[in-house]
C-alpha positions as CSV (number, residue, x, y, z in Angstrom):
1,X,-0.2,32.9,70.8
2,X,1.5,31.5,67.3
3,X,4.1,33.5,66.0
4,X,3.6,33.8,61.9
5,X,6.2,34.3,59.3
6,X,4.4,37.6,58.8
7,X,5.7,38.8,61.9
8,X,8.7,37.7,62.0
9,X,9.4,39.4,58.2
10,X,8.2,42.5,59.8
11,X,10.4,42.2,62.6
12,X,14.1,41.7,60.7
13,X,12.9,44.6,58.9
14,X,12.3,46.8,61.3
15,X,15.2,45.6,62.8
16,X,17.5,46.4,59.9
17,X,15.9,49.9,59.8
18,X,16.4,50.3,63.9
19,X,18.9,48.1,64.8
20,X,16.9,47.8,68.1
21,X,15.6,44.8,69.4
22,X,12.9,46.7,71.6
23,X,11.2,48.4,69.0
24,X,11.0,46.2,66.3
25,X,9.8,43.4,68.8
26,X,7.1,46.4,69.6
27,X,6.3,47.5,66.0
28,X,6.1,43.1,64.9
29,X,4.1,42.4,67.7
30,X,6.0,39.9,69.6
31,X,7.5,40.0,73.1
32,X,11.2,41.1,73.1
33,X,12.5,37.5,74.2
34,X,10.7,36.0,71.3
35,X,12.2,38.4,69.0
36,X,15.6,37.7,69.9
37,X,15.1,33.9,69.3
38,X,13.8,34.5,65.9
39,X,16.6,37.0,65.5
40,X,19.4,34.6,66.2
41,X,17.9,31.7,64.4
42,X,17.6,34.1,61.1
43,X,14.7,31.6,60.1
44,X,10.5,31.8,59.9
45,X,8.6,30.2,62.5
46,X,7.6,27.8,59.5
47,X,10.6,26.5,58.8
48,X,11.4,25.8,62.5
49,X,8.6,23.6,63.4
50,X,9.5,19.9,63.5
51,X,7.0,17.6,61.7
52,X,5.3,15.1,64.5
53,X,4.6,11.7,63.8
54,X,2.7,10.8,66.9
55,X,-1.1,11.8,67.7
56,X,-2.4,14.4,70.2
57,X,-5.5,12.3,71.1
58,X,-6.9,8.9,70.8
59,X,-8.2,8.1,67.5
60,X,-11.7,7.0,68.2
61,X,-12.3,4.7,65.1
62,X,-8.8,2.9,65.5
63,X,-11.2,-0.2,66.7
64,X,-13.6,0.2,63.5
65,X,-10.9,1.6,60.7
66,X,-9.8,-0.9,59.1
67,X,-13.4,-2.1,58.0
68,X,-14.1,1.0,57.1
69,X,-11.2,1.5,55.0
70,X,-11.9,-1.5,53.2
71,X,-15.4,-0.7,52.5
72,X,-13.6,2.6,50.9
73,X,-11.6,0.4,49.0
74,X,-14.6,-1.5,47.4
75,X,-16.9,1.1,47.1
76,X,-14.8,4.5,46.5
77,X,-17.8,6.9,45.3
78,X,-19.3,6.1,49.7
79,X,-19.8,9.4,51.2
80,X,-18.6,9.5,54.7
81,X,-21.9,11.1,56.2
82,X,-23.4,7.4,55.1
83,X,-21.0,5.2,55.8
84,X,-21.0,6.8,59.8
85,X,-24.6,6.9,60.0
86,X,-24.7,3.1,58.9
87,X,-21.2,2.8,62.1
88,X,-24.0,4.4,64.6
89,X,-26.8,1.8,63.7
90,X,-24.4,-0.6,64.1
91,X,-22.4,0.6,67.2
92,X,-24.5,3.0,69.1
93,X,-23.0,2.1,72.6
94,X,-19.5,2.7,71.1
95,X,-20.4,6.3,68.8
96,X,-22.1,9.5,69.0
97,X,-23.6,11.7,66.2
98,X,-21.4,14.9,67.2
99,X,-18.6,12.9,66.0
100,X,-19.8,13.0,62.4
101,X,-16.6,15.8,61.5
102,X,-13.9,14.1,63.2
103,X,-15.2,10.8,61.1
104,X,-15.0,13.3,58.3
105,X,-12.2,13.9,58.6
106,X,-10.5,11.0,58.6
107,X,-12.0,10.1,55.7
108,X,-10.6,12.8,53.6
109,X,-7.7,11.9,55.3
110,X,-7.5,8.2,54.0
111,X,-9.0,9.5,50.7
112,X,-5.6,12.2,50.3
113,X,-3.6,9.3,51.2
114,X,-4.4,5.8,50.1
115,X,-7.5,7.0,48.3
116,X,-7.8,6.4,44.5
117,X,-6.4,8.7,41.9
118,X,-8.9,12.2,41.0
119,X,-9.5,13.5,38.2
120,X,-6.8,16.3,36.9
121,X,-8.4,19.3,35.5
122,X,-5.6,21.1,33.1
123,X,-5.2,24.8,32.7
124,X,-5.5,25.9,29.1
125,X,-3.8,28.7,27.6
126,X,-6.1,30.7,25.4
127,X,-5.6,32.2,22.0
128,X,-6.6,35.6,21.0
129,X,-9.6,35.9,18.8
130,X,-9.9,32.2,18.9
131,X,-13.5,31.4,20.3
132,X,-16.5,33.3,22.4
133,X,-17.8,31.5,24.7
134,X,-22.0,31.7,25.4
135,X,-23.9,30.5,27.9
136,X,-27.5,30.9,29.7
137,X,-27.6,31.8,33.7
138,X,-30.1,32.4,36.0
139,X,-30.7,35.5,37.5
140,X,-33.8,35.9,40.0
141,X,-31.0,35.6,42.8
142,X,-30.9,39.5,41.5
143,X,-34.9,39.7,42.7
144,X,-35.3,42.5,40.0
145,X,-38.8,43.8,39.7
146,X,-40.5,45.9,36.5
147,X,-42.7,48.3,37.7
148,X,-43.0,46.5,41.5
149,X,-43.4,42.7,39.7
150,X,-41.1,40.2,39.6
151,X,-38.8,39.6,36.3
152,X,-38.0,36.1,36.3
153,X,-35.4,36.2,33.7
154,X,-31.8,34.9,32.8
155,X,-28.9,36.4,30.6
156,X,-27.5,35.5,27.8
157,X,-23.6,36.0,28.5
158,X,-20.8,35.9,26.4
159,X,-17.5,36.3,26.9
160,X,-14.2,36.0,25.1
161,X,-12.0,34.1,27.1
162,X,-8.3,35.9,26.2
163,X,-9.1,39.4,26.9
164,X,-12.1,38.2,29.3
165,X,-14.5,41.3,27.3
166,X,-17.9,39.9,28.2
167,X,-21.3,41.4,27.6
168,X,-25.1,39.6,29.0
169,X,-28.5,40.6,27.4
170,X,-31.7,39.5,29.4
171,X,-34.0,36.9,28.4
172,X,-37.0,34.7,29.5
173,X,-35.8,31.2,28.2
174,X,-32.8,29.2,26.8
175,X,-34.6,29.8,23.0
176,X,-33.1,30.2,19.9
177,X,-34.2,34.1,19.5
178,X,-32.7,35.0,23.0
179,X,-29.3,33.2,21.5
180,X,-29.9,34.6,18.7
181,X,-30.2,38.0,20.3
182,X,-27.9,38.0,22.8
183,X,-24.7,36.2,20.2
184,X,-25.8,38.7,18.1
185,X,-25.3,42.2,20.6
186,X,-21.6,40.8,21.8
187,X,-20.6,40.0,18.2
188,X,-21.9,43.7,16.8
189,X,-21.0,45.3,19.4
190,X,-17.2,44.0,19.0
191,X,-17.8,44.7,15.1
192,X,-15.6,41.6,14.6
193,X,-15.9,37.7,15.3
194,X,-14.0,35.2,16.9
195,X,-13.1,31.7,14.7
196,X,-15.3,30.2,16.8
197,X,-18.4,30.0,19.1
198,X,-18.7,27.8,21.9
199,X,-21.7,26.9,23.8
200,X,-23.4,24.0,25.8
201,X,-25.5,20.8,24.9
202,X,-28.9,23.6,26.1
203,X,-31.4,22.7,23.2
204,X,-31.3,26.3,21.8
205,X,-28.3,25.2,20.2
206,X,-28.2,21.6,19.9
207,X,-30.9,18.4,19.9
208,X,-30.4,15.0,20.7
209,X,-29.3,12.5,17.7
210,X,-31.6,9.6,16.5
211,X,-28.5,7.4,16.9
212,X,-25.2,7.7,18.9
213,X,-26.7,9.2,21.9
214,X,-24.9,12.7,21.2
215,X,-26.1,15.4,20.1
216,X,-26.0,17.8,16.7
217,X,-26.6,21.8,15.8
218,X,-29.9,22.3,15.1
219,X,-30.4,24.0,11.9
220,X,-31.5,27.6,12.9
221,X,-27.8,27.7,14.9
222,X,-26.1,26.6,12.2
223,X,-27.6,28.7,10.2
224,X,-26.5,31.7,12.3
225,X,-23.2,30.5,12.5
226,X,-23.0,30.7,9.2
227,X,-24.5,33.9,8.6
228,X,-21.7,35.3,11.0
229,X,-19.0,33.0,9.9
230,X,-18.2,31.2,12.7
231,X,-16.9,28.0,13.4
232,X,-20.0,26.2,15.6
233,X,-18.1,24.0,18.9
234,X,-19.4,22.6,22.0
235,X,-18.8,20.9,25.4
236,X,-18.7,17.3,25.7
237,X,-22.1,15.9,27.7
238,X,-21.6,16.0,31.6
239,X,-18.6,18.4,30.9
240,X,-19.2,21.6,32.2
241,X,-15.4,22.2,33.1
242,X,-15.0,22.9,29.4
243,X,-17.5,25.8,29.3
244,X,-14.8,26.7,32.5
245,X,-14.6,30.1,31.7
246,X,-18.0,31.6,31.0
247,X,-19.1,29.9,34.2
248,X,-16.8,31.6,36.3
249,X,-17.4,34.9,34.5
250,X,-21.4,34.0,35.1
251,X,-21.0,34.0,38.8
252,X,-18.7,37.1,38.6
253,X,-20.9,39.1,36.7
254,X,-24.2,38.6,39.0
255,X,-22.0,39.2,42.2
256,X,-21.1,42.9,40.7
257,X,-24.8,43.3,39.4
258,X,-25.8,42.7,43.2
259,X,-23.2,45.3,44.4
260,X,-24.6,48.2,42.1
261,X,-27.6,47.0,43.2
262,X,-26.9,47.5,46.7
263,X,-25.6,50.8,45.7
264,X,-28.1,51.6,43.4
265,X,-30.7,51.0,46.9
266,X,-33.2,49.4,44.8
267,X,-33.9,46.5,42.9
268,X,-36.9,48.2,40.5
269,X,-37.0,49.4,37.6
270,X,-39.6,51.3,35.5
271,X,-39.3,49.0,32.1
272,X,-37.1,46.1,31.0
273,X,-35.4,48.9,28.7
274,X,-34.9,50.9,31.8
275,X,-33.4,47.5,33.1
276,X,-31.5,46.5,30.4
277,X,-29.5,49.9,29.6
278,X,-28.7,49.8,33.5
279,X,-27.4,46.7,32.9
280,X,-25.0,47.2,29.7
281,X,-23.5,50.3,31.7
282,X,-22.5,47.7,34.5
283,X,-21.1,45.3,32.2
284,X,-19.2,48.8,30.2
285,X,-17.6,49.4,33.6
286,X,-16.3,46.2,33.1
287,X,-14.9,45.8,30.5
288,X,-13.1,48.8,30.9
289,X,-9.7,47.7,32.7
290,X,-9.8,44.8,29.5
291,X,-9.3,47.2,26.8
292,X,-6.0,46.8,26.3
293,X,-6.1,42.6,25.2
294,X,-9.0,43.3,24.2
295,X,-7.3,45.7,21.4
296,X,-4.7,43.0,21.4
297,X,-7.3,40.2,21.0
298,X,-9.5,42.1,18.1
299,X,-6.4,42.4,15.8
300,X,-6.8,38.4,15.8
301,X,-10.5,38.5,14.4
302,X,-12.1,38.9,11.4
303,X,-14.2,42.6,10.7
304,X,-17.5,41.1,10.9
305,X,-19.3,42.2,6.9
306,X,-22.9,41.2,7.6
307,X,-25.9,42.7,8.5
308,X,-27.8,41.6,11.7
309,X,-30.3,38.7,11.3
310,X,-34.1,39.8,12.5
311,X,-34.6,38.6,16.3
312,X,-37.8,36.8,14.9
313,X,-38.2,33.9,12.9
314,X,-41.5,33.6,10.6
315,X,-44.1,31.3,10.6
316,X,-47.5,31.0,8.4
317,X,-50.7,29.8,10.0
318,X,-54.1,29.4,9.0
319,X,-57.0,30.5,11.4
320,X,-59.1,28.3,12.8
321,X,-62.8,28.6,13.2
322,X,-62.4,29.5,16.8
323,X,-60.5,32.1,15.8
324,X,-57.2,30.9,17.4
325,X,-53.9,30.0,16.0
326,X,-51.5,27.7,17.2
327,X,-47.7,28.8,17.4
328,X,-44.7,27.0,18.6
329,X,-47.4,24.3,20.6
330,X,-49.4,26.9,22.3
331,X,-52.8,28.5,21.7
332,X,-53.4,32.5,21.0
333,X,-56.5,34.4,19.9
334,X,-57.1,36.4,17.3
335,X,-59.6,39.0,15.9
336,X,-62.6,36.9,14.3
337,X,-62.7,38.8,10.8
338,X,-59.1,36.6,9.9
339,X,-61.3,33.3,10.4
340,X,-59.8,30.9,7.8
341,X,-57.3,33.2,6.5
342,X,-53.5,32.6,6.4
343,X,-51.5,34.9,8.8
344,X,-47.6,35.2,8.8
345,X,-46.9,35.1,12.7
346,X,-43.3,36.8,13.5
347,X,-42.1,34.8,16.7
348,X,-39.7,37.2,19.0
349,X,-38.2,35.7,22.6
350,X,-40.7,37.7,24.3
351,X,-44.0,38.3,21.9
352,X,-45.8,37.7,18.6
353,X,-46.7,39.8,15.8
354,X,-49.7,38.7,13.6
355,X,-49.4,40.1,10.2
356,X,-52.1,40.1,7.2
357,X,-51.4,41.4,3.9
358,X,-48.1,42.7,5.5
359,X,-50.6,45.1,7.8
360,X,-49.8,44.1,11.7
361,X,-52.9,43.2,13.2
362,X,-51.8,41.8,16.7
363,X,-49.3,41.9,19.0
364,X,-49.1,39.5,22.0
365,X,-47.2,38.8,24.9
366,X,-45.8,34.9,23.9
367,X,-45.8,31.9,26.3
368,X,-43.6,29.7,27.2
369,X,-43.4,26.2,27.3
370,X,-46.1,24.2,26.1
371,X,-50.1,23.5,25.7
372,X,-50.2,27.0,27.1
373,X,-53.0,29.5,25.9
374,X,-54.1,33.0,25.6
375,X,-58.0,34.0,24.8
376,X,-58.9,37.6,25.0
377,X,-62.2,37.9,25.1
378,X,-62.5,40.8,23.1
379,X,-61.9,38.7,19.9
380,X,-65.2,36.3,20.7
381,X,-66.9,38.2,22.8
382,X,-69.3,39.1,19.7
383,X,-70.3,35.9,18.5
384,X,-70.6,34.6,22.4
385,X,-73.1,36.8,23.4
386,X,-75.1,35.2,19.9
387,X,-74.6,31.7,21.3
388,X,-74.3,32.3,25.5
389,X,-75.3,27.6,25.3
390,X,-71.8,27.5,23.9
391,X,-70.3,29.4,26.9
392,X,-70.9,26.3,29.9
393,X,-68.5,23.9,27.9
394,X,-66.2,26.0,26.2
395,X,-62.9,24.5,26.1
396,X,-60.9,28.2,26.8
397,X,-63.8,29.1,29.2
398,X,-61.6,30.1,32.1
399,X,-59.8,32.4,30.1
400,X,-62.9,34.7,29.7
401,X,-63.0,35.9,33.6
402,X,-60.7,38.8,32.7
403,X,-59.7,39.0,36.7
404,X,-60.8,37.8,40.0
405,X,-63.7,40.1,40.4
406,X,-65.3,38.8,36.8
407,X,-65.3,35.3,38.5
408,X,-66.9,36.3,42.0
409,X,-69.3,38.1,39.8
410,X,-70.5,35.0,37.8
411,X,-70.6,32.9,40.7
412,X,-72.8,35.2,42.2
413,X,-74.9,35.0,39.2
414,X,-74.8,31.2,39.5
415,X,-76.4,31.5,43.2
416,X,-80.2,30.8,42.7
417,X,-80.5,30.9,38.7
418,X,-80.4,28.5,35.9
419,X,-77.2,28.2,34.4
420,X,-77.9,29.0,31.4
421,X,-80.0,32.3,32.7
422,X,-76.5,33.4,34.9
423,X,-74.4,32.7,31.6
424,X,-76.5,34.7,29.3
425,X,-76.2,37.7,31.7
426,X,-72.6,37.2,32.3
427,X,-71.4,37.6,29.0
428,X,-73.8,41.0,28.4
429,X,-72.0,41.9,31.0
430,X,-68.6,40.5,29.3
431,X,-69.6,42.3,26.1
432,X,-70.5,45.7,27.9
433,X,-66.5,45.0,29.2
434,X,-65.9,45.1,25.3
435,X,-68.0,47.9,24.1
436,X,-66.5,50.5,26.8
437,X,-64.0,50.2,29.9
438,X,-63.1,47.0,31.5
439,X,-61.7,49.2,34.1
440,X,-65.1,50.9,35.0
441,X,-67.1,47.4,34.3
442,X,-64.5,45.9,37.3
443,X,-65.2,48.8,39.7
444,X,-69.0,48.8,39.3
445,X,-69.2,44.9,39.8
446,X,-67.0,45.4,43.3
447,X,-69.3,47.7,44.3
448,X,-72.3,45.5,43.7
449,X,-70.2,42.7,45.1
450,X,-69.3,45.1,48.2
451,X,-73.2,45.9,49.0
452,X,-74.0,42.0,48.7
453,X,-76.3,42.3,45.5
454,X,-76.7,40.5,42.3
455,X,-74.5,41.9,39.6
456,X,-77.3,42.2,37.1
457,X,-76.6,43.1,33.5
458,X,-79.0,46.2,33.9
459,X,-77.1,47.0,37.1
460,X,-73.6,47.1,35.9
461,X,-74.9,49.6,33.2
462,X,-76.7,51.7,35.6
463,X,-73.5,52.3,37.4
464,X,-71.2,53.1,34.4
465,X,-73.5,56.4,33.3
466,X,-74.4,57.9,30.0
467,X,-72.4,61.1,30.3
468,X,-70.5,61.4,26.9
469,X,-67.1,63.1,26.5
470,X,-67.1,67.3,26.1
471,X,-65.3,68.5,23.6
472,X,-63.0,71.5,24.3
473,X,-63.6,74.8,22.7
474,X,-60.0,76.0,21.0
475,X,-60.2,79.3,19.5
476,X,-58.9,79.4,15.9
477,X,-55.5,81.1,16.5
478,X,-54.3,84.5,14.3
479,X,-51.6,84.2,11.9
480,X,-50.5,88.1,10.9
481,X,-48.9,87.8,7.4
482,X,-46.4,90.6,7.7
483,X,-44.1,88.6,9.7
484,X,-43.6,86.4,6.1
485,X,-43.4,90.2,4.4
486,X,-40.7,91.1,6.9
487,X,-38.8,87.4,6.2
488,X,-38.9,88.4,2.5
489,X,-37.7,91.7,3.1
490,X,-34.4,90.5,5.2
491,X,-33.5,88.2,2.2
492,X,-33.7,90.9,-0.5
493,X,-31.3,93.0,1.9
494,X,-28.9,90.0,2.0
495,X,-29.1,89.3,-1.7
C-alpha cells in the first residue's frame, strides 16, 4: 500500500503532540518502520519519489508510432478511436480491439507533448452591476408533471455574474414574451438594472443579417432594452464560453431543483403556479448566502424608474369566412358571430386572448411552432350540421373528433352506410356534444361502442335522458330589526 502526504502530515503531527513513534505510526495509519523513515527524512512521500525515465512494459505501437504520429501531424482534429479502428483493418494479426484505451492513451500522450497548441480560455474578473447574463435551458431532465402530465418546459435564467444572485421563470419556448417575462421578473425583482444584458445568438433576441453573415437585435428586444435602459450585448457565434457563467449556473441550478425534488418525494404538482412558486422558493434559498455582494453589487446599478411592459404583444386580425384567424403562422377558431370583423389578438408565451370592442371573447391555449391549428367545434358546429356535404372534405376535419371515442364512433357509422348518411348523423351527434355535455355524449357512445351497436343519433339521445335540473327550496331567512335599534342605541350612549 502507497503511503500519501496525507498520512505522513498526520503523522509529524501527532508526533509533535506525542513524541511517540508507536502511536502516531498507529493514529497515521502506517506501520512503525515506515514511520520512522518518513520521520528521519522530514519529507512527503511526494517529494521522495524519483522520476523514471524507462517503461514498465512494452509499448505495443512502437512498430506503428511513428506513422501514426505523422498522420497526427497532418491531420490534428483525427480522433484516436478512428485512427485505431482504421490500425485494426489494416493490422489485425498484429492488434486487438481491447487495446483501444492504451492507444488512447498514447495519443493524449503525444497530443500533451508534441501536439499542437489549444485554445487558452482566460478567466475574467467581473464588475459589479456591470451586466446580467440570460439564457434558455432545458428542463424535462426535472420530469415535472401538472396534474400527473408531463410539463415539457425550459427556464428562463438570469443571473448576475459578480454576486452570482440568479432567478429562472418557466417557459414553453425560446420566444420573445418568455424573455420578455422572465428579464422582466429578475430585473423587478432586483428593483435595479445592470449597464448591460447579455444573451446568446437564440432568435428571441437576435435574427440573422441579410449581409455579413452575423446577426442583429430584433426590434421587440431592442425595444425592451430600451424601455429598461440597458445596454443590449451578446456572444460571438459558436462562442458559448462567453455566456461562461450563466451556463455553469444553468447546470447548478437544475442539479439543486433535482435535490428538493428528491426531498420533496415527488415530481407533481397541482398547477404551473403551484410549480412555479415552488420553484422561486428554491432559487430564494439561493440566493440567500449572496446577499452580502449582492448589497455590494446593487449599490453599482441604476434604481430601475419604469413600469413593467405587458407580457403580450398585440396584433389585429380580420376573421375569415371560416371563422378562423391566423396568428403568429398558425390557425385558431373562433366564435362565428365575429365573421369578417377585425379582432385585436393579445399574444402571451403560453395563450391568446381574442378581444372585440375591448370585450374578451376567447381565450386559447397558443401553439407552438408553425402551420399548427386549433378548431373547436363548438364554433362551426351550427352551420355544419346546415351543410353535413361540406364535412367529407373539410380541410380542419380531423380536428372535429373531440377524442378517440368520437372517431371509433364515426367509423362505426361508416360501416355499411353511405358516407354522406354516416356524416349527417355524426355531426347531430357532434351538435348534441354542443347543445349539452360532451362528457355525457362520450360516455353514452362507449356504451354503444361497448355492447357492439351503431351509435345512432336517436340512440345517443336516448341514453343522455330528459330529466331537468331541481331547483332547491331556500326559505326566505328573518331579519329582526331591533338588533339595528340596539346598534343605534350603543352609539347615542358613546356620543
Amino acid at each position: 500500500m502507497t503511503t500519501t502526504d496525507v498520512q505522513v502530515r498526520k503523522l509529524m503531527e501527532e508526533y509533535q503532540k506525542q513524541g511517540q513513534v508507536g502511536t502516531a505510526a498507529l493514529r497515521a495509519g502506517m506501520h512503525r518502520n515506515t514511520a520512522s523513515k518518513y520521520l528521519k527524512a522530514g519529507k512527503l512521500p511526494s517529494t521522495m519519489r524519483e522520476p523514471r525515465d524507462w517503461r514498465t512494459r512494452p509499448d505495443p505501437f512502437a512498430e506503428d508510432w511513428s506513422e501514426m504520429a505523422m498522420r497526427l501531424e497532418d491531420a490534428p482534429e483525427l480522433e484516436a478511436k478512428a485512427l485505431f479502428e482504421d490500425l485494426l483493418e489494416r493490422r489485425p494479426e498484429r492488434y486487438q480491439e481491447g487495446q483501444l484505451r492504451t492507444f488512447q492513451r498514447r495519443v493524449q500522450q503525444w497530443r500533451a507533448q508534441e501536439g499542437p497548441p489549444k485554445e487558452v480560455f482566460f478567466a475574467q474578473e467581473h464588475r459589479p452591476g456591470e451586466a446580467m447574463q440570460t439564457d434558455f435551458t432545458w428542463a424535462t431532465e426535472l420530469e415535472i408533471t401538472i396534474g400527473g402530465e408531463p410539463f415539457a418546459h425550459l427556464l428562463c435564467h438570469s443571473v448576475l455574474p459578480y454576486s452570482n444572485w440568479q432567478w429562472a421563470t418557466p417557459c414553453l419556448s425560446e420566444s420573445m414574451s418568455a424573455l420578455r417575462r422572465g428579464v422582466q421578473e429578475a430585473v423587478f425583482r432586483l428593483g435595479r438594472r445592470a449597464q448591460s444584458h447579455q444573451t446568446d445568438n437564440s432568435t428571441a433576441a437576435t435574427h440573422k443579417l441579410a449581409s455579413g453573415g452575423g446577426r442583429g437585435f430584433n426590434e421587440d428586444y431592442k425595444a425592451l432594452m430600451r424601455h429598461l435602459g440597458m445596454e443590449p450585448r451578446t456572444i460571438a457565434i459558436g462562442c458559448k464560453e462567453q455566456n461562461g457563467d450563466i451556463e455553469a449556473a444553468n447546470g447548478a441550478l437544475k442539479r439543486r431543483l433535482e435535490q428538493h425534488l428528491l426531498l420533496r418525494g415527488s415530481r407533481d404538482f397541482e398547477s404551473r403556479e403551484a410549480y412555479e412558486q415552488w420553484l422561486q422558493s428554491i432559487v430564494e434559498k439561493a440566493n440567500r448566502p449572496r446577499q452580502k455582494r449582492l448589497r455590494e453589487e446593487l449599490e453599482h446599478m441604476e434604481p430601475l424608474r419604469v413600469e413593467r411592459l405587458a407580457e403580450f404583444t398585440e396584433e389585429r386580425v380580420r376573421v375569415t369566412s371560416w371563422s378562423t384567424i391566423r396568428v403568429k403562422h398558425n390557425t385558431y377558431s373562433v366564435p362565428s358571430r365575429l365573421i369578417r370583423q377585425f379582432v385585436n389578438v393579445r399574444v402571451y408565451e403560453d395563450r391568446l386572448e381574442v378581444y372585440y370592442a375591448q370585450q374578451r371573447q376567447l381565450e386559447v391555449e397558443r401553439l407552438r411552432g408553425r402551420g399548427g391549428r386549433r378548431i373547436n367545434y363548438r364554433h362551426i358546429i351550427w352551420s355544419l350540421v346546415k351543410k353535413p356535404g361540406a364535412f367529407a372534405r373539410y380541410r380542419y376535419r380531423e380536428e372535429l373528433f373531440p377524442s378517440l371515442s368520437f372517431r371509433r364512433g364515426y367509423d362505426r357509422l361508416r360501416e355499411g352506410r353511405v358516407e354522406r348518411a354516416a356524416d349527417s348523423e355524426y355531426l347531430r351527434i357532434l351538435h348534441l356534444a354542443a347543445s349539452t355535455m360532451e362528457s355525457e355524449v362520450e360516455t353514452a357512445l362507449e356504451l354503444l361502442l361497448e355492447e357492439e351497436g351503431v351509435p345512432l343519433y336517436d340512440r345517443v339521445r336516448s341514453l343522455l335522458g330528459q330529466a331537468k335540473p331541481e331547483v332547491p327550496e331556500m326559505a326566505s331567512p328573518q331579519v329582526d330589526l331591533a338588533v339595528y335599534d340596539g346598534l343605534l342605541g350603543l352609539e347615542e350612549v358613546a356620543s
